[in-house]
N, C-alpha and C positions, 0 to 999 in steps of 0.2 A: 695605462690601466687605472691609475687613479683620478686622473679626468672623466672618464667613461666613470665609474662609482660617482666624480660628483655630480657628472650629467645624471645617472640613475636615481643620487639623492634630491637632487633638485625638484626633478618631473615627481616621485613619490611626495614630495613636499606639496609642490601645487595641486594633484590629486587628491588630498587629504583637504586642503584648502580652501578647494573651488568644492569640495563633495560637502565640505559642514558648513559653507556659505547658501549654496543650493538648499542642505537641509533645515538651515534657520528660517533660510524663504519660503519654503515651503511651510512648515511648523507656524508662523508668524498667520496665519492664517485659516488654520484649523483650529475648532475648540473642544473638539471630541476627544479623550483622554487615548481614546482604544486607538481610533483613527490614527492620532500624533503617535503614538507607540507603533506603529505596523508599518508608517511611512518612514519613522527615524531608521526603524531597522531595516527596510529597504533600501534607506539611502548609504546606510554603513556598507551593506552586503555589496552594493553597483560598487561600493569606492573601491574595497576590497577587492573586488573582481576584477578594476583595472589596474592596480596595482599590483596587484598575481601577473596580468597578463605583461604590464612593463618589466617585474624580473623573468620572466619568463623567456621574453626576447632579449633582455640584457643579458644572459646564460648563455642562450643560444646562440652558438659559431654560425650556423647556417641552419635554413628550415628544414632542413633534412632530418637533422635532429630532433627539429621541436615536434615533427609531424610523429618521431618515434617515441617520443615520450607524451605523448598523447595518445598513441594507438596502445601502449603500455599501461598505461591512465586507466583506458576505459577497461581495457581485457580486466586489473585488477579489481575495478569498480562491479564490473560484472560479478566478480567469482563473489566478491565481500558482499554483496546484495541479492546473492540468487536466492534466497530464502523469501525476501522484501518481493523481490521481482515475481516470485512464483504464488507467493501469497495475492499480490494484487492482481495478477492473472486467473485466480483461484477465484476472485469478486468478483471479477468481469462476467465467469461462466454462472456463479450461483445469480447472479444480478439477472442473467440473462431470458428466454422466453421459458426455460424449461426450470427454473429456476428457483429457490426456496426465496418467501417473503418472512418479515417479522408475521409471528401469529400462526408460522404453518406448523405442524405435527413434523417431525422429523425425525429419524432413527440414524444415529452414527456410531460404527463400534458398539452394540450393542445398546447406547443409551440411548431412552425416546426420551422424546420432550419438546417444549415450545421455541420455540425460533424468540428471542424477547430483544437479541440488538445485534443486529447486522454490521459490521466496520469496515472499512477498504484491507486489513492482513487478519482477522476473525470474526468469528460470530459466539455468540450464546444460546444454550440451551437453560430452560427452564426443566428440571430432568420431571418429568412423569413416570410413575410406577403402574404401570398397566394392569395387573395383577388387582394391585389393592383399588385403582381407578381414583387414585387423587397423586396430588405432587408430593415429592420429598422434600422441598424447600432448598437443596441443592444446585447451584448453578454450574455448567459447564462450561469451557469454553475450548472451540477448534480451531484451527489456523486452516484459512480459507484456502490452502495451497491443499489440502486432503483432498479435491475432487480432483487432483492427476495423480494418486497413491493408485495403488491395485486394487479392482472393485473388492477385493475381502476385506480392504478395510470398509467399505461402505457407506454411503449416505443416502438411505432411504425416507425417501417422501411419502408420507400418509397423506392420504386423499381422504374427502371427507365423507365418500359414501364409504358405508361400513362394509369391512371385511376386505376393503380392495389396498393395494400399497403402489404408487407409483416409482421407479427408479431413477434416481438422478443424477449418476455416476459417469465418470468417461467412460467409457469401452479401451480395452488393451491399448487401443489404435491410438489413443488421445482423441476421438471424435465422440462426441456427446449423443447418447444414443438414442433411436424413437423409443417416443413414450411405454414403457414396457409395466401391463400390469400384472401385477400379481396377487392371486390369493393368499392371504393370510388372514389369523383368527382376532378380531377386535381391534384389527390394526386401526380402521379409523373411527374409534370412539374419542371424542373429545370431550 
């Protein structure tokens, strides 16, 4: 056992070795600050990542195990990220043909207002007061995972001919629905 550790210590030795030899070589040749910062941390992350994977096999009795503490891995990664994962699922649909742009009229939960920054897990509203026909100076912000809530919570699209409102919500099914208008009063005054 303590051979196998100094075999273990050794390989992590040269990995750490051969990963900040590589990164001075690489470095010694960039002069952009941003560039040199993006590459050094790349080369930290590779080294890291082989040296996870050498404990990992040095752990591991047989791949039987390892394969289960990876299929274990990801199940947890899943559940710790299903917010992240359903968020960025949530962009892909708003991104999509049916889809809200910065600049569009939007109604969610009851707030209208401007679409003013699109993100891969939210967006903003610029809220508008309909009523008085100017903005409140109030910003919102949703998490892009709201277009698979139940369409009560809602995300309606204002179209720009007036009085009409496009729908841009999934339907029960999770399937995004045809373009569906509806009458409403001033809905697309901008």
């Amino acid at each position: 056992m303590a051979i196998r550790l100094l075999i273990v210590a050794l390989i992590v030795g040269l990995l750490f070795g051969m990963g900040e030899i590589s990164r001075r070589l690489a470095l010694g040749r960039i002069q952009d600050p941003n560039r040199r910062r993006v590459i050094s941390m790349v080369h930290r992350l590779l080294t890291l990542f082989a040296i996870a994977v050498v404990a990992l096999f040095s752990v591991a009795s047989d791949l039987s195990s390892l394969a289960t503490y990876f299929g274990l891995l990801t199940a947890g990664m899943a559940v710790a990220l299903q917010n992240v994962i359903l968020a960025s699922l949530g962009y892909l649909v708003l991104m999509g043909k049916r889809g809200i742009r910065i600049g569009d009229r939007i109604q969610v939960s009851g707030i209208t207002g401007d679409v003013i920054n699109m993100g891969m897990l939210q967006f903003q509203l610029r809220e508008f007061d309909a009523q008085r026909g100017r903005f409140t100076g109030h910003v919102a912000t949703f998490s892009n995972s709201l277009v698979f809530l139940s369409p009560a919570t809602g995300l309606l699209r204002l179209s720009s001919a007036p009085g009409k409102a496009v729908a841009a919500v999934a339907n029960d099914n999770g399937t995004e629905p045809d373009a569906e208008v509806h009458e409403s009063a001033g809905a697309g005054q901008r």
